[in-house]
N, C-alpha and C positions, 0 to 999 in steps of 0.2 A: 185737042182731045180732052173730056173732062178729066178723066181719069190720070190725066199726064198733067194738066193743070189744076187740080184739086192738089194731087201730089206735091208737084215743085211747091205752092203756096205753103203747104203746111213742115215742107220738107221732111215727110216721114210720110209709110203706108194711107194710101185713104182709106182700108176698112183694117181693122187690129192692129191700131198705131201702138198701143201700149203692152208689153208680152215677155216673157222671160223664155232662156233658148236652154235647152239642158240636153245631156245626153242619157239615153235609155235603153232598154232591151224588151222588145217584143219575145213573148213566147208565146205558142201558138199551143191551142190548144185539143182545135178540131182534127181529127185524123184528117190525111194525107188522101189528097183525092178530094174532098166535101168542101163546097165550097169555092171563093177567092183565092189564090196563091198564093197567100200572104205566108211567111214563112217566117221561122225564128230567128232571130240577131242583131244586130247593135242597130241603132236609128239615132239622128238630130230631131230634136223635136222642141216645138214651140207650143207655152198656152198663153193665149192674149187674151186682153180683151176687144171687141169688134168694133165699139164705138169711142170710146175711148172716155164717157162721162165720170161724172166726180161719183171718189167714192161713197159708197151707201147706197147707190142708184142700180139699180135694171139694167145688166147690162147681155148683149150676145157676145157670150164667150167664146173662143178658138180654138183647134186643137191641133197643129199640124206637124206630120212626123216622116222624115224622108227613111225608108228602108233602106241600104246600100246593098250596090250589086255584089255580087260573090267573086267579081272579079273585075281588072280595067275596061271589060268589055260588054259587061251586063251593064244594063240600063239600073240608074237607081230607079227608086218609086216613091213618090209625093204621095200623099194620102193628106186631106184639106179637110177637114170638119168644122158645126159651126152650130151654136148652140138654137135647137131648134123645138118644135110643137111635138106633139107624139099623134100616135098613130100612122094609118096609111096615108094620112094627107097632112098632119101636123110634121111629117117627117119633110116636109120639102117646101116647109115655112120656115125662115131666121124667127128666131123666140126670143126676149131678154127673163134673166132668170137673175136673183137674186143672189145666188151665193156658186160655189163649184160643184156643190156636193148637188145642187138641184138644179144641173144644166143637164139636159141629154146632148148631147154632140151625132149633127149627121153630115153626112155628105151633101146635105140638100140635091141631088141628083144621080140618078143610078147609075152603075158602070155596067158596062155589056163586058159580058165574058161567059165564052164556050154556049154563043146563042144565047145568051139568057140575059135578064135584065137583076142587079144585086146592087143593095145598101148597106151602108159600116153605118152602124152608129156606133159610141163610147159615153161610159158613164165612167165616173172616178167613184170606186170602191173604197176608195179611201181619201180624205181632202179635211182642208183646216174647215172650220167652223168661221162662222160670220158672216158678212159681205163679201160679193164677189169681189178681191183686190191682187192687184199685181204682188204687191210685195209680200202677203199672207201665203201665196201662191208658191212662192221662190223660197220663204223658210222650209214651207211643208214637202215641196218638192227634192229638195236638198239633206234631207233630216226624215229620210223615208217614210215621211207620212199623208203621203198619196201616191195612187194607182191609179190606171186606168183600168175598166176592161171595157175589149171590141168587140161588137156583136155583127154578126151576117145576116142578112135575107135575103129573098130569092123572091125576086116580085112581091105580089102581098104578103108573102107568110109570116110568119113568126120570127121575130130574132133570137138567134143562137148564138152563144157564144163563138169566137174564133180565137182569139189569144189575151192576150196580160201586157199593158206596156209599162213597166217600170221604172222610175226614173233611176236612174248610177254616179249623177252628178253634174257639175255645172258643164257647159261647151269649150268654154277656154274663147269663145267665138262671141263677140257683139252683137246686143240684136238688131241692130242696123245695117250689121252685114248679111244676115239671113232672110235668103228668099224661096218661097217655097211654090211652087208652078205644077198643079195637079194635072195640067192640062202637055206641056211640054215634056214632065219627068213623070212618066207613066209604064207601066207594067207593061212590055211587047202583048200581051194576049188580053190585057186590061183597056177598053179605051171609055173615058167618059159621054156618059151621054145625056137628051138628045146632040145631034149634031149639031142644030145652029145655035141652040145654047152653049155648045164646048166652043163653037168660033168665039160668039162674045166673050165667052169667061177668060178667051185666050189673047185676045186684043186687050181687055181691062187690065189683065197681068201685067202685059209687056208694056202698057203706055199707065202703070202704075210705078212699075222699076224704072223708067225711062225718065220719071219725073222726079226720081230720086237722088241727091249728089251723092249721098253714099254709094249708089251703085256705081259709079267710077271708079271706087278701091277695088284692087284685086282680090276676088272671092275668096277663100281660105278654101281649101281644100281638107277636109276632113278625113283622118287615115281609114282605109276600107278593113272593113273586120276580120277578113278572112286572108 
């Protein structure tokens, strides 16, 4: 499998090898009912970069943040973003983007939910100045000087806001231990789509962690918020 042998060679992720893991708080800001389920409360979340080039260069940044369930029994939710073009068609092209503050973040593919077809994208409302760089990243992130905010849309239209992710501090968690799988940890009434793009996206996952020795250590379990 390339993706299982890309992996083991470099021994780390083949796309956002390089990424700080922090913990956060989503708050939502779209009344109840409008919109994706996305809902208010603690998330693990990761920003990488995609390619992993030297700094000062172009890079697709990442953005990924798992929501936990409300309980042992709710499903968490993955939410995978990826720094991309604008527009209705730029929104579903990977973009390289020079710095944090001038990445847009999407989903590069919509999610069906309640019949409809909807897009997250995220811009950071707040972020270090310079080149896109991991460790510029991890000061500003830690030292409350970057935000995220998430926006919705519903097929073509307009993005609106949906909530604020803030970061609260470091994970306590390695980021070699963290994986994030949009496709397997998914919202019960969320599911990614088209279809036979969610099989590929879901095969590259699994034969991406498969190629990784870290993923033999036992996963940390992160305490649930509620």
């Amino acid at each position: 499998m390339p993706f299982r042998a890309a992996s083991a060679m470099r021994r780390a992720r083949v796309f956002h090898p390089d990424g700080v893991v922090f913990r956060g708080e989503v708050r939502r800001v779209a009344p109840d009912g409008h919109g994706l389920p996305l809902q208010s409360g603690d998330v693990l979340a990761r920003l990488s970069k995609g390619i992993g080039l030297p700094f000062g260069l172009p890079d697709i940044g990442g953005l990924a943040f798992r929501r936990f369930g409300r309980s042992p029994d709710e499903q968490d939710w993955d939410v995978l973003l990826a720094g991309s073009g604008s527009g209705i068609v730029g929104r579903m092209i990977p973009w390289p983007a020079r710095s944090w503050g001038t990445t847009e973040f999407s989903t590069l593919m919509p999610l069906q939910y309640d019949g409809r077809s909807w897009w997250l994208r995220a811009v950071a409302t707040e972020s270090p100045t310079g080149a896109m760089n991991v460790e510029n990243a991890r000061d500003a992130l830690f030292s409350n000087r970057m935000e995220f905010r998430i926006d919705q849309a519903c097929g073509p239209d307009d993005f609106v806001p949906l909530a604020y992710l803030r970061p609260t501090g470091p994970s306590g968690i390695s980021d070699a231990q963290v994986g994030f799988d949009s496709v397997r940890n998914s919202h019960p009434q969320v599911r990614p789509a088209p279809e036979w793009l969610r099989a590929v996206r879901q095969s590259a996952y699994r034969n991406s962690r498969e190629g990784r020795p870290t993923d033999a250590l036992p996963r940390p379990t992160p305490p649930r918020p509620f």
